[in-house]
Biotite code that builds the C-alpha atoms (Angstrom):
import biotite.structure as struc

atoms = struc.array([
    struc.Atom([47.366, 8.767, 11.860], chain_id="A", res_id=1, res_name="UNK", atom_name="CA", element="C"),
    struc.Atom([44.628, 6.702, 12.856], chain_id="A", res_id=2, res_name="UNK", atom_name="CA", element="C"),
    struc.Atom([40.819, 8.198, 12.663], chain_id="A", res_id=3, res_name="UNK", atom_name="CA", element="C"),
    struc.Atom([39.532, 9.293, 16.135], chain_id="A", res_id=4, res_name="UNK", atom_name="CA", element="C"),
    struc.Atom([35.256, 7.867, 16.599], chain_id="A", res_id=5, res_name="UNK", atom_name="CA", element="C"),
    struc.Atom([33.403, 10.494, 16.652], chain_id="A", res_id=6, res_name="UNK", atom_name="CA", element="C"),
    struc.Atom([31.176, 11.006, 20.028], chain_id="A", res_id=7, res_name="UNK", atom_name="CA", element="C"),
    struc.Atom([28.004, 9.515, 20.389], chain_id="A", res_id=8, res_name="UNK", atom_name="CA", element="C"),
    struc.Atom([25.169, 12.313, 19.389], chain_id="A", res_id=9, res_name="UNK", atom_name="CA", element="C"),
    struc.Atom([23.213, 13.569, 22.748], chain_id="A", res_id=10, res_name="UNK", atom_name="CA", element="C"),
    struc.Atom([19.780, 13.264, 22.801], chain_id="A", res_id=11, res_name="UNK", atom_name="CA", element="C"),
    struc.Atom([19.417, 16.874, 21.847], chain_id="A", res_id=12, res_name="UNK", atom_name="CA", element="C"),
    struc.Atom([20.988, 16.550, 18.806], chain_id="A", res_id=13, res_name="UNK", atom_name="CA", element="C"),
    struc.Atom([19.504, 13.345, 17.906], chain_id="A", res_id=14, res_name="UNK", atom_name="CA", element="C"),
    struc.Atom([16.686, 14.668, 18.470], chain_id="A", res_id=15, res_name="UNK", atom_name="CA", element="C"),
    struc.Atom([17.196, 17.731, 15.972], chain_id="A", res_id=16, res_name="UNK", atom_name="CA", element="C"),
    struc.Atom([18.674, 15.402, 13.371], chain_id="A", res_id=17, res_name="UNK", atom_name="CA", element="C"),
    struc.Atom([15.122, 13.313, 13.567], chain_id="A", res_id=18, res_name="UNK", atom_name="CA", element="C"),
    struc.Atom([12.512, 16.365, 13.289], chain_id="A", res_id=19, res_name="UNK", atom_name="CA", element="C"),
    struc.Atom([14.841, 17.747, 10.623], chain_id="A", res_id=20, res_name="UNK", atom_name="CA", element="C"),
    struc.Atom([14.770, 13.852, 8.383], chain_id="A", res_id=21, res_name="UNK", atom_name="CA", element="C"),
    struc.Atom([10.735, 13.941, 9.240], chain_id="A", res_id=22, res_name="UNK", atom_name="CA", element="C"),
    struc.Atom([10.078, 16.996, 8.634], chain_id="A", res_id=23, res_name="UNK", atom_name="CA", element="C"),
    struc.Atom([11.737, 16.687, 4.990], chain_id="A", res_id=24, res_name="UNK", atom_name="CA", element="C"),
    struc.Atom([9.901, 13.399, 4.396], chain_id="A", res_id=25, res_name="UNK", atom_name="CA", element="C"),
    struc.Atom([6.579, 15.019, 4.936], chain_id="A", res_id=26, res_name="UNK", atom_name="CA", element="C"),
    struc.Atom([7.534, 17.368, 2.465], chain_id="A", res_id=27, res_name="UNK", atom_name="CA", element="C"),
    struc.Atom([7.947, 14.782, -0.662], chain_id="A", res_id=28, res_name="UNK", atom_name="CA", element="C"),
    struc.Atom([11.846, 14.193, -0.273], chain_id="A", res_id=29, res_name="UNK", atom_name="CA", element="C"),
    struc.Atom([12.880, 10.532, -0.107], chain_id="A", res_id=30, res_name="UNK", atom_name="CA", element="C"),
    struc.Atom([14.010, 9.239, 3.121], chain_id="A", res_id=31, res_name="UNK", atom_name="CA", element="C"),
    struc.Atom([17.476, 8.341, 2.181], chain_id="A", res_id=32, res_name="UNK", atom_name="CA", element="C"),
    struc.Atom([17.906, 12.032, 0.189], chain_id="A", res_id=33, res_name="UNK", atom_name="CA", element="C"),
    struc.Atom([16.380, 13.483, 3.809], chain_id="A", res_id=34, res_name="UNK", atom_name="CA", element="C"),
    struc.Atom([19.048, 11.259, 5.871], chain_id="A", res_id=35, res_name="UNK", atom_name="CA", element="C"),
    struc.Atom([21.976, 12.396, 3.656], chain_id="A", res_id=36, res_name="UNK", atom_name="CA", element="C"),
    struc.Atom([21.201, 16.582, 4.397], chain_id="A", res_id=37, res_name="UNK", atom_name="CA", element="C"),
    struc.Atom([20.448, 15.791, 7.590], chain_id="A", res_id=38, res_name="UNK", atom_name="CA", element="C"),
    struc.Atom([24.092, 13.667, 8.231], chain_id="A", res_id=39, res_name="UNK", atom_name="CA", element="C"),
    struc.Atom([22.320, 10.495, 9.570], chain_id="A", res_id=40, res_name="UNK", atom_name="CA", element="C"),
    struc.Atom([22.801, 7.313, 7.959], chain_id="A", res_id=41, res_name="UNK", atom_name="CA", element="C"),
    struc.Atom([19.635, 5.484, 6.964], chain_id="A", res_id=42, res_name="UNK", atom_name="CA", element="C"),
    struc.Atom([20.232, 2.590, 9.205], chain_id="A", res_id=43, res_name="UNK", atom_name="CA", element="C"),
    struc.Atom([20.222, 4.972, 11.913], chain_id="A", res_id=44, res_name="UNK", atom_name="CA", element="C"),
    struc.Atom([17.322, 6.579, 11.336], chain_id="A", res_id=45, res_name="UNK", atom_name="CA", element="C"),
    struc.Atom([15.754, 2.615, 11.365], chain_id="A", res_id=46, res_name="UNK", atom_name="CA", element="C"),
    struc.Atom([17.597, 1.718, 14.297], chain_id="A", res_id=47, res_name="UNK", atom_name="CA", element="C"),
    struc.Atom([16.096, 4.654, 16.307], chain_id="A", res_id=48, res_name="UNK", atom_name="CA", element="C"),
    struc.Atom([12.368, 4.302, 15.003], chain_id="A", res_id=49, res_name="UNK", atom_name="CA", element="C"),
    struc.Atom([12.293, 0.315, 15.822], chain_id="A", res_id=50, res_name="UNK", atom_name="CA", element="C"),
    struc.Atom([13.193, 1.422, 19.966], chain_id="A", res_id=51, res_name="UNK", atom_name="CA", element="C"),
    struc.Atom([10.950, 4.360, 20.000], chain_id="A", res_id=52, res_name="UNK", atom_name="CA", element="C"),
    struc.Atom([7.193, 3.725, 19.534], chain_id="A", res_id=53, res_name="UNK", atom_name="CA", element="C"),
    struc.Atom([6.408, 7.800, 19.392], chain_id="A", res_id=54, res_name="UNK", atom_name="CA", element="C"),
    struc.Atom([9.263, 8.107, 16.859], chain_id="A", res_id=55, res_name="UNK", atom_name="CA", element="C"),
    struc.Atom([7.505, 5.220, 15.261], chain_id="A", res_id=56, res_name="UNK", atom_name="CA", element="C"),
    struc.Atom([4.147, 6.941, 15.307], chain_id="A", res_id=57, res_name="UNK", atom_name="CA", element="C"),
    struc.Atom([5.931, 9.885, 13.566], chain_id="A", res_id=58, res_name="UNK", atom_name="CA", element="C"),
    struc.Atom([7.783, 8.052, 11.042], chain_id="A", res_id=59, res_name="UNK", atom_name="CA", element="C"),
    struc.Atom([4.383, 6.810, 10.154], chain_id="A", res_id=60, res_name="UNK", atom_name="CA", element="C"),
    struc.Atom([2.909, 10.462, 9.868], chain_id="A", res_id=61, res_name="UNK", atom_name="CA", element="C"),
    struc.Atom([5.835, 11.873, 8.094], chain_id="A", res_id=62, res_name="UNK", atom_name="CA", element="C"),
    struc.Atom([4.988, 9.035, 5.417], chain_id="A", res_id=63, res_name="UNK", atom_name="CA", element="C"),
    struc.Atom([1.530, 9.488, 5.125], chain_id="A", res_id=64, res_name="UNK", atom_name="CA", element="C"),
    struc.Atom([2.150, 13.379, 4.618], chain_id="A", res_id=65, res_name="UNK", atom_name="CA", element="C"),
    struc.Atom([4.900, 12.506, 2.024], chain_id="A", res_id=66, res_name="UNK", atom_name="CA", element="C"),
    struc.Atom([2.105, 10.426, -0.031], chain_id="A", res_id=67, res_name="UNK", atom_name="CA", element="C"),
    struc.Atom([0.209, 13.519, 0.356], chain_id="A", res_id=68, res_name="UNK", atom_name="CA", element="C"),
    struc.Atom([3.120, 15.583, -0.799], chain_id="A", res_id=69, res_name="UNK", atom_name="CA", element="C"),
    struc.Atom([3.330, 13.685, -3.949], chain_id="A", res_id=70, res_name="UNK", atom_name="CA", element="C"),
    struc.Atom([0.114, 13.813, -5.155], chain_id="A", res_id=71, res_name="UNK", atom_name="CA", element="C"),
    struc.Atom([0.406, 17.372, -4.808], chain_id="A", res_id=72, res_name="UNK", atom_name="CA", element="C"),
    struc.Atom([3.483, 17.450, -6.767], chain_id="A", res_id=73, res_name="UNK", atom_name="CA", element="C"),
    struc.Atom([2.118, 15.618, -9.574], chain_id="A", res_id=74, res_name="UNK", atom_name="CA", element="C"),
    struc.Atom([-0.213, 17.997, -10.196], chain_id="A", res_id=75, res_name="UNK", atom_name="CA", element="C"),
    struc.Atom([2.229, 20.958, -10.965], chain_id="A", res_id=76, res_name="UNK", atom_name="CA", element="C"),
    struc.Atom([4.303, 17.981, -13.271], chain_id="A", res_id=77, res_name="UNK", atom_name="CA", element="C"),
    struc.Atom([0.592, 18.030, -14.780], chain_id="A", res_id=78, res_name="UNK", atom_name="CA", element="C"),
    struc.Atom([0.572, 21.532, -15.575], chain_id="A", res_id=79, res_name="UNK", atom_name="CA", element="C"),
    struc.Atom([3.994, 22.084, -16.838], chain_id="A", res_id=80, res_name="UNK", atom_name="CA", element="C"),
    struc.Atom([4.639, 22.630, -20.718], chain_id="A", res_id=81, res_name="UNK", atom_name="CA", element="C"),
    struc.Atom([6.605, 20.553, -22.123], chain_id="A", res_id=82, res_name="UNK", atom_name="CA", element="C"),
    struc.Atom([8.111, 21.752, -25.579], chain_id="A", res_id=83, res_name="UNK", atom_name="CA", element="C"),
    struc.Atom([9.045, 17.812, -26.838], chain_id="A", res_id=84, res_name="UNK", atom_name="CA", element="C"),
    struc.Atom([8.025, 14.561, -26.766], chain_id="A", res_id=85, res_name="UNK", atom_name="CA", element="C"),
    struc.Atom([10.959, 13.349, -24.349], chain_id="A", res_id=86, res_name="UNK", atom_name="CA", element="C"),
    struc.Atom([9.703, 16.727, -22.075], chain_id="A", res_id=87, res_name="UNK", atom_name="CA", element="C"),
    struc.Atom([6.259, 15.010, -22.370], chain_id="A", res_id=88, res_name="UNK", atom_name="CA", element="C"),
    struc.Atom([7.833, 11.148, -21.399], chain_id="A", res_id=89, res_name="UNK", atom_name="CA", element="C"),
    struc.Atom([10.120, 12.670, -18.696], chain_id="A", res_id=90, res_name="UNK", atom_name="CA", element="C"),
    struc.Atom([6.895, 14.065, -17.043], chain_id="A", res_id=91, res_name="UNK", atom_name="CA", element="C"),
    struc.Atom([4.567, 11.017, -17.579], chain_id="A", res_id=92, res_name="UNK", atom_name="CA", element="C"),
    struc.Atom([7.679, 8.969, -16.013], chain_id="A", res_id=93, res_name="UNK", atom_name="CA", element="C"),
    struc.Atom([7.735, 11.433, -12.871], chain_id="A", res_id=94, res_name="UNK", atom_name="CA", element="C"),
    struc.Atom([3.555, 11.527, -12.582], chain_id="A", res_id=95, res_name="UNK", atom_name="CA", element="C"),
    struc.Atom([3.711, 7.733, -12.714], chain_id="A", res_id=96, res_name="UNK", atom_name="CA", element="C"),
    struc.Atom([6.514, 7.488, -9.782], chain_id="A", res_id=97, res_name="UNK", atom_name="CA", element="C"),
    struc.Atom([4.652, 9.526, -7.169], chain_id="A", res_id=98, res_name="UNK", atom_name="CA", element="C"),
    struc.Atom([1.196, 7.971, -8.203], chain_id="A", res_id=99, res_name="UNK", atom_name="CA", element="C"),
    struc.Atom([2.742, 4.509, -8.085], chain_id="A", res_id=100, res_name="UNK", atom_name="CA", element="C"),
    struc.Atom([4.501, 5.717, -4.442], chain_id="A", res_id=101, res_name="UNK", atom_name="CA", element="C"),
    struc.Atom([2.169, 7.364, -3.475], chain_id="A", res_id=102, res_name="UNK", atom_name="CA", element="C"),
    struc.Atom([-0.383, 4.183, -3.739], chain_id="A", res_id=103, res_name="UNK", atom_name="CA", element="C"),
    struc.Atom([2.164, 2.051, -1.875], chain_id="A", res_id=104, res_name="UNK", atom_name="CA", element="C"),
    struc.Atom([2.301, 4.702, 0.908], chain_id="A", res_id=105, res_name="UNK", atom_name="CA", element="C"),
    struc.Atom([-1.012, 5.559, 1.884], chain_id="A", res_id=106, res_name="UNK", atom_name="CA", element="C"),
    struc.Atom([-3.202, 2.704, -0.205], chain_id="A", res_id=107, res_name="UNK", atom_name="CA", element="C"),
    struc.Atom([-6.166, 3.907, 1.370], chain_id="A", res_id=108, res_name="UNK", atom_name="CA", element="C"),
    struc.Atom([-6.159, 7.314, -0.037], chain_id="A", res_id=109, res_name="UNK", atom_name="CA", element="C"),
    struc.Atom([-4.111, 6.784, -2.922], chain_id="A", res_id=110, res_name="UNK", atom_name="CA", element="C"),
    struc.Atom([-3.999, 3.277, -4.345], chain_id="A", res_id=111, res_name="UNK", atom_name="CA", element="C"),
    struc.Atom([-6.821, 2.106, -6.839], chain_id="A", res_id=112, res_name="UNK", atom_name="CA", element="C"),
    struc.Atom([-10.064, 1.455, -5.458], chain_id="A", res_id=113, res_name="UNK", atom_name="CA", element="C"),
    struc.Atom([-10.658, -2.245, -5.639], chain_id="A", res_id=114, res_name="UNK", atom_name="CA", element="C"),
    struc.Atom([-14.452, -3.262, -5.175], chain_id="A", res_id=115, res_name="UNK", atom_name="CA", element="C"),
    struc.Atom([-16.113, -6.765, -4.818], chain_id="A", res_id=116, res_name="UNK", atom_name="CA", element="C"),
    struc.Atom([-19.925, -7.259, -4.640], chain_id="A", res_id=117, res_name="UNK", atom_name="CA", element="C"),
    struc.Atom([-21.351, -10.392, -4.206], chain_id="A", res_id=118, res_name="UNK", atom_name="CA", element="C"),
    struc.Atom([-25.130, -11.405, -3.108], chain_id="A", res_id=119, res_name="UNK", atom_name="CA", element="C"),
    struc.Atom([-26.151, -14.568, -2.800], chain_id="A", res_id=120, res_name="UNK", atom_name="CA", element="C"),
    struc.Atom([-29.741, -15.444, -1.671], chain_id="A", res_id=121, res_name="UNK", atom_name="CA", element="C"),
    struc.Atom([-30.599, -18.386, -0.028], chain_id="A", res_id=122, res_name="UNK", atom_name="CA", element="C"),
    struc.Atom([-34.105, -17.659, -0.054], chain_id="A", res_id=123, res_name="UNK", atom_name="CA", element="C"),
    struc.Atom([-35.038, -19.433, -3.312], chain_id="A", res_id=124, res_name="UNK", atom_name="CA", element="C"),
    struc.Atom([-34.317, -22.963, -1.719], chain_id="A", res_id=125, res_name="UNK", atom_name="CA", element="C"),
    struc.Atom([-35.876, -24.741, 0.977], chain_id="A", res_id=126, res_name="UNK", atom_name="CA", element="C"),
    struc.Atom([-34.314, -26.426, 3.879], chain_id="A", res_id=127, res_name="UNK", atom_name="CA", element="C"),
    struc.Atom([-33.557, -29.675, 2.997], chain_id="A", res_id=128, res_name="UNK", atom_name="CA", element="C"),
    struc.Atom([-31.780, -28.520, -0.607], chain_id="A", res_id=129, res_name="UNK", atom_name="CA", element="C"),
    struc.Atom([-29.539, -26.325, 1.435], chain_id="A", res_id=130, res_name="UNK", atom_name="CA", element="C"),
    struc.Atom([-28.982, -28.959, 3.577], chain_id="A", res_id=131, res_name="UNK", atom_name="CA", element="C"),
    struc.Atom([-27.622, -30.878, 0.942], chain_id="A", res_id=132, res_name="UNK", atom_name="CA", element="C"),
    struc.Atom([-26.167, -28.431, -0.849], chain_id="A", res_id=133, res_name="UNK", atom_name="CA", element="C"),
    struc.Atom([-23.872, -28.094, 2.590], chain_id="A", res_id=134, res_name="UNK", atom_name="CA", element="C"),
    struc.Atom([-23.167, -31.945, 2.252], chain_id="A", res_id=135, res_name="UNK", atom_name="CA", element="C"),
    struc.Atom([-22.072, -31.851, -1.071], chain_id="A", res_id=136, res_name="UNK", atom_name="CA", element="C"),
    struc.Atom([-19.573, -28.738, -0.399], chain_id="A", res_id=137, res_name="UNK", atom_name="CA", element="C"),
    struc.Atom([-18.386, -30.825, 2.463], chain_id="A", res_id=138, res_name="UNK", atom_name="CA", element="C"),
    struc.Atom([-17.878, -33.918, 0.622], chain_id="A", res_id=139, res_name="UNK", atom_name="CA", element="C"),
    struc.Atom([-15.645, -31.935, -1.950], chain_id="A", res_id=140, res_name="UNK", atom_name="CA", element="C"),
    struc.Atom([-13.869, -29.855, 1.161], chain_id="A", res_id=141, res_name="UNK", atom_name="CA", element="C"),
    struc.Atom([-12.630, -33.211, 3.053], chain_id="A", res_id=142, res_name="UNK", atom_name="CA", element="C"),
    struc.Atom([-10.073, -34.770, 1.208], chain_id="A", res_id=143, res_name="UNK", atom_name="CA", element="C"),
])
């Protein structure tokens, strides 16, 4: 006996199965762990937030708050006793997942702070040496 398709979702229900996959991302769960308890295949889910630009905007939010979620998270790892070394690995493993994923997710919050500072003065020479200071960088920039 051949398998019958199942009917296309309404919008109601699609609807329901998105704000339940966002609202689990937010929370810290993977999106593909969020997809599976929520019965919608991951390439759905991407299918339906490349046509919507609100669902987009959403998506984006959920995984900004997930970020969020698992810095939070590895806190409590942080404060959990661990009774043996391989307790003690485990939880460095699982504090250096969410930083590292959390860095990748919100960078600007999350990932390390890079700085650059550079000053450079042109005060201390006169016209004509920056003039051919400009000449000589040119000379070396055309081939």
């Amino acid at each position: 006996m051949a398998k019958r398709p199942k009917p296309p979702l309404t919008k109601t229900q699609q609807r329901g199965q998105i704000e339940a996959v966002l609202e689990s991302v937010s929370t810290g769960v993977s999106v593909r762990k969020s997809c599976e308890a929520a019965g919608v295949k991951v390439t759905t889910l991407l299918t339906w937030i490349t046509k919507d630009q609100s669902l987009r905007e959403q998506y984006a939010r959920a995984r900004e708050l997930q970020a969020d979620a698992l810095a939070d998270e590895i806190l409590d790892i942080s404060d959990e006793a661990a009774s043996s070394s391989e307790a003690v690995q485990r939880n460095k493993l699982r504090v250096d997942t969410r930083k590292w994923s959390a860095a990748r997710l919100r960078p600007q919050v999350w990932g390390e702070k890079v700085s650059m500072d550079h000053k450079h003065t042109f005060t201390d020479e006169t016209d004509d040496e920056l003039r051919a200071r400009i000449a000589r960088l040119m000379e070396k920039a055309t081939p």
